[in-house]
N, C-alpha and C positions, 0 to 999 in steps of 0.2 A: 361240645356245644357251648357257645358263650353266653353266659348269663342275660337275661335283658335287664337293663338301666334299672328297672323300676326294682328288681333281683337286689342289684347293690344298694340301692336307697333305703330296700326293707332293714338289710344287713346294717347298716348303721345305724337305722332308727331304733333296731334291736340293743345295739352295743350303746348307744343315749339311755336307752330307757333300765339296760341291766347295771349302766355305770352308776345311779342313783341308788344307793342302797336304803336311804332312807324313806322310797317309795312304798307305801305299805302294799303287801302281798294280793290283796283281793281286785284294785283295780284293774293291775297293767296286764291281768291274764288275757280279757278277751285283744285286746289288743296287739298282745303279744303274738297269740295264739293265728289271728289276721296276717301276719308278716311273715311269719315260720310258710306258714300256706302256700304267702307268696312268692318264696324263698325258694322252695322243695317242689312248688310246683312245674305246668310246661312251660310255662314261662320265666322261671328262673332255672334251678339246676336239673330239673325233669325227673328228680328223683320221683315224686308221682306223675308217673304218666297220664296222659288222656283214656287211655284204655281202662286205666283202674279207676281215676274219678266216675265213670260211666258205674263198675261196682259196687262204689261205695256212697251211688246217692240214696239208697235204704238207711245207712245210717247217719245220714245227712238227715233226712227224712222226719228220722226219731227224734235226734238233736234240737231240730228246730220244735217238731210239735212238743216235748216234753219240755219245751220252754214260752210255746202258744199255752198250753196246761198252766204252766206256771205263773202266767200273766193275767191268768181269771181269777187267781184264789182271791182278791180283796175286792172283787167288784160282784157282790151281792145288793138285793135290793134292800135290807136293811141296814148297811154299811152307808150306801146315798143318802137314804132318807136322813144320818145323822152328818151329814155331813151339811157345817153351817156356811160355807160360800158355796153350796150348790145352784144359787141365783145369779151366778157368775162362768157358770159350765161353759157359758157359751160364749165366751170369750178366749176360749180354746182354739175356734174355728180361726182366729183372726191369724196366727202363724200360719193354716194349711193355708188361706186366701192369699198371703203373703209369697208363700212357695208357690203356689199353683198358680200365681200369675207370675210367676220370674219362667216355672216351666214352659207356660202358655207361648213365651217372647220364644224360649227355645227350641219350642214346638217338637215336631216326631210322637204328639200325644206325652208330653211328660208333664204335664200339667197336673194330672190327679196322680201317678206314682210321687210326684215331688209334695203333695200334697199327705201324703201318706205320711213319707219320710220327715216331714215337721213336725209331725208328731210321734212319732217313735220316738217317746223319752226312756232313759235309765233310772224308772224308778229307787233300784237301791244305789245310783247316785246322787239323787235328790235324798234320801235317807239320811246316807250319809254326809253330807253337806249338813244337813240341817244339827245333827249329832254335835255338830264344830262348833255349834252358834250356843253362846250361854243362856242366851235371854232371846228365844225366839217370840214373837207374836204370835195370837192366837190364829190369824189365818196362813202366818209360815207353817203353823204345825200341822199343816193339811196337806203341804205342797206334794209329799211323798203319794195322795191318796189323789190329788191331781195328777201326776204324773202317770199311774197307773189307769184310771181315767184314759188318758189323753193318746196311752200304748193301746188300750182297747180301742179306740174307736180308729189308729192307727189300724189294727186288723182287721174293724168291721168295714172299715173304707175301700181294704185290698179285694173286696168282691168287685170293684169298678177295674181295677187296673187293667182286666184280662180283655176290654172290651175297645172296640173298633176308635180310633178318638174321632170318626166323623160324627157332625153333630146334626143330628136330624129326630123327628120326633117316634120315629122307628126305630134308631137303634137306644134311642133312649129308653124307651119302652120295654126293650129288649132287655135293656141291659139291668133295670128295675127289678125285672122277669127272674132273669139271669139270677143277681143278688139275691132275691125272696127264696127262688130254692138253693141256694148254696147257705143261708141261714137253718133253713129247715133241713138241709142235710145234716146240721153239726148240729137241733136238736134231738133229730133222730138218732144219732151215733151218744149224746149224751145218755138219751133216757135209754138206749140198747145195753150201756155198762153199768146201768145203776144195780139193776138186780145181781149181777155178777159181783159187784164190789161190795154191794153187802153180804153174799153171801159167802164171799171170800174167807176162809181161815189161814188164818198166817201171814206173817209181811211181804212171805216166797210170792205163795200166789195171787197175791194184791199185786207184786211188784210185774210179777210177770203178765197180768190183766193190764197196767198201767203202759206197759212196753208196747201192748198188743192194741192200745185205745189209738198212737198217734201214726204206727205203722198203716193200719187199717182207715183212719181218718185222710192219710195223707194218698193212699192206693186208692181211695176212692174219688177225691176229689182230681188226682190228677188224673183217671180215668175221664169223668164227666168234664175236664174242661175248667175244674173250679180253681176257686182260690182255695187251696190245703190247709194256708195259716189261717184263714177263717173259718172254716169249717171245725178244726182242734177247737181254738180257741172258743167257741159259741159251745161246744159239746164240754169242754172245760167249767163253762159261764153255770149249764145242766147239773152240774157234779160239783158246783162249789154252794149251790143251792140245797144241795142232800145234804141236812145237817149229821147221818146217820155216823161214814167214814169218811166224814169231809178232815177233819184232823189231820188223822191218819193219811189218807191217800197227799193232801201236799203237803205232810211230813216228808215223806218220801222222795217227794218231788225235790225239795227244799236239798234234800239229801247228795242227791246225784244234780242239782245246778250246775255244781263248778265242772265235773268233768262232763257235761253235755254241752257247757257254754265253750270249754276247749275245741270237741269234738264239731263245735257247727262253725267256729270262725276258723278252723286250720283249713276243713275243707273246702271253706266260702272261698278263703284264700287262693288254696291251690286252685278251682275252679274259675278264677274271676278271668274274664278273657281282655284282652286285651292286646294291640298290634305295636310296633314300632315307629305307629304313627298317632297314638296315642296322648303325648306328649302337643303335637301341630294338632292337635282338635281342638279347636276354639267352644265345643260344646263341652268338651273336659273339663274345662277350665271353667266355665259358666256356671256350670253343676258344681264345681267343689266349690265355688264363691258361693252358691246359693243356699247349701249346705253348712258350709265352714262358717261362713260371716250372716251372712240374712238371716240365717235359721236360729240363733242364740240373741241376736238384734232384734227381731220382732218376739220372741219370748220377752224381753228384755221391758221392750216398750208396752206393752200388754202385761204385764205382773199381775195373771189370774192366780189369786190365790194367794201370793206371794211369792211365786213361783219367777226366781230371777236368772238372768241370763248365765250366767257361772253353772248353777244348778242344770241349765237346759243344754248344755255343753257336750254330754254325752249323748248318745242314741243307744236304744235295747241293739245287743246283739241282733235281733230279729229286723232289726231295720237294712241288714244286706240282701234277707230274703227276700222282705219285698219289695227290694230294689231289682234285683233278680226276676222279680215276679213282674214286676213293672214293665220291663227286658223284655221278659219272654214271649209275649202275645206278638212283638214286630220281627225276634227272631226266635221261631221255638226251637232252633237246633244250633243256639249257641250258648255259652254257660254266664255270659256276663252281655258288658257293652260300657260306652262310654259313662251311662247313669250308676252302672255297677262299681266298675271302678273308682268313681267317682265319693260314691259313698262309701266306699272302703277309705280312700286317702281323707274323708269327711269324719270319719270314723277314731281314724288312728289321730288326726289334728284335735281330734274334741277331745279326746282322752289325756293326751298328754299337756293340754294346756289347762284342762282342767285339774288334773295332779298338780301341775308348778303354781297354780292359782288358789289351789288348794292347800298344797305342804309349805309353799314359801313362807307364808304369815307366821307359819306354828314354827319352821325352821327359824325365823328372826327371831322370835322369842324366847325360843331355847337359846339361843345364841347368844342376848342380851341379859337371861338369868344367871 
């Protein structure tokens, strides 16, 4: 079988990104880990087929919730309360309006998934951004604590994506409905492992309760219809609240990041669908502009927090979920679409221009000492 076009493009973007050695090791993994997916998957050399992606969406599953878990630990309510641009939170929303009206033009309901995906930020790429700056401002040194912010409300938002986009005051209603219990399922599923994880001895079986929280989060919500990533994530929100083994339990988490962050963009990769006609989609193409360019531009012009357009360049790995998720309510029995894709080529563009935007300055400098 011949690879598809988009097969060789990953191939090369692979041999760009492994040819910089100077690259430091922690960013270019999920990206990387994005391209291999789509490299090995059935749209490139088929080494995973379809039949096994079908197997291995349980540890798709995990990957993703043990990174919705991961995405609660700094958002307590006494971390807000200190937090001194919190009178500015709401200046967040002006990026989703931003996206969710470029969606709206595109229509097929991508209005509130593209609303999502503007704010799915990389908090430890704003971290690290800020790391690089000698003399940050006091409201730069928050940006990292915006970012995470702005990734939660990215997940609490994905209980809309799964709903009809007719707009009437019924399914509105509904869909209010809808969200209110898919909040109340992840804080049932929180306060269901609090007694367990206190009363857990040992890192085994804390780890293996922790394995069993997003397995079982993620079986139920796609049972009822829900959104998964919200559901983790809000039970997450539960258990970052327990000052008991709150430490310990996102130790752990912290622990296994990097190989769950491989584990969920290899198989996003292999799973992303897409046709050979993919490339002639003029909504392809719309989506990765609104993505790639709009989406770092209205961060840019909005500077909540201090939060600037280089910083906002990446997106959390979790943002092809729910893009994914966004997908699925118009086809539940396909594994991507044009949004998906789209955010994946959004994805890997944010990454690597944000490294060269990043490493260039420090590379001159070295160069000129």
């Amino acid at each position: 079988m011949t690879p598809h076009p988009l097969a060789w493009l990953a191939a090369l973007a692979v041999a760009i990104l492994l040819c910089r050695p100077w690259l430091e090791a922690r960013r270019p993994i999920a990206s990387l880990g994005l391209l291999i997916g789509v490299m090995l998957g059935p749209g490139g050399t088929g080494l995973i087929p379809s039949g096994l992606l079908g197997g291995l969406q349980p540890l798709k599953a995990l990957a993703a919730g043990w990174l919705a878990l991961l995405a609660a630990e700094s958002l307590d309510l006494e971390t807000l309360r200190r937090l001194p641009v919190r009178g500015r939170l709401w200046t967040l929303l002006i990026p989703a309006a931003v996206l969710g009206t470029l969606g709206w033009f595109v229509g097929d309901g991508m209005a509130l998934p593209l609303a999502c995906l503007a704010l799915a930020l990389d908090p430890d790429a704003v971290r690290h951004a800020l790391s690089r700056v000698s003399r940050a401002d006091l409201s730069a040194r928050f940006a990292p604590m915006l970012a995470t912010v702005a990734l939660g409300l990215s997940l609490l938002c994905s209980v809309l994506t799964l709903q009809a986009p007719a707009p009437s005051p019924a399914t509105a209603a509904m869909a209010v409905a809808h969200g209110s219990l898919t909040l109340l399922l992840g804080v049932g599923l929180g306060l269901f492992f609090v007694g367990p994880l206190r009363l857990a001895q040992g890192k085994e079986f804390l780890l293996a309760l922790i394995v069993s929280l997003p397995l079982l989060g993620w079986g139920l919500a796609t049972r009822l219809g829900m959104s998964a990533p919200a559901v983790v994530f809000v039970a997450g929100l539960v258990l970052a609240h327990d000052r008991t083994r709150r430490e310990l339990f996102f130790t752990l988490l912290r622990e296994h990041e990097r190989l769950f962050t491989v584990a969920l963009m290899t198989l996003t990769g292999a799973g992303l669908g897409y046709g050979s006609g993919l490339l002639l989609d003029a909504r392809f193409w719309w989506l990765v502009a609104a993505l790639a360019v709009a989406r770092p531009l209205a961060w840019g012009l909005t500077r909540p927090g201090g939060l600037t357009a280089t910083q906002t360049l990446t997106m959390s790995p979790l943002a092809l979920t729910l893009a994914a998720l966004g997908w699925g309510w118009q086809q539940p029995d396909a594994a991507g679409g044009p949004l998906a894709a789209a955010a994946g080529v959004a994805f890997v563009l944010g990454e690597v221009t944000w490294l060269w935007l990043g490493h260039a300055p420090a590379a001159r400098q070295e160069a000129a000492a």
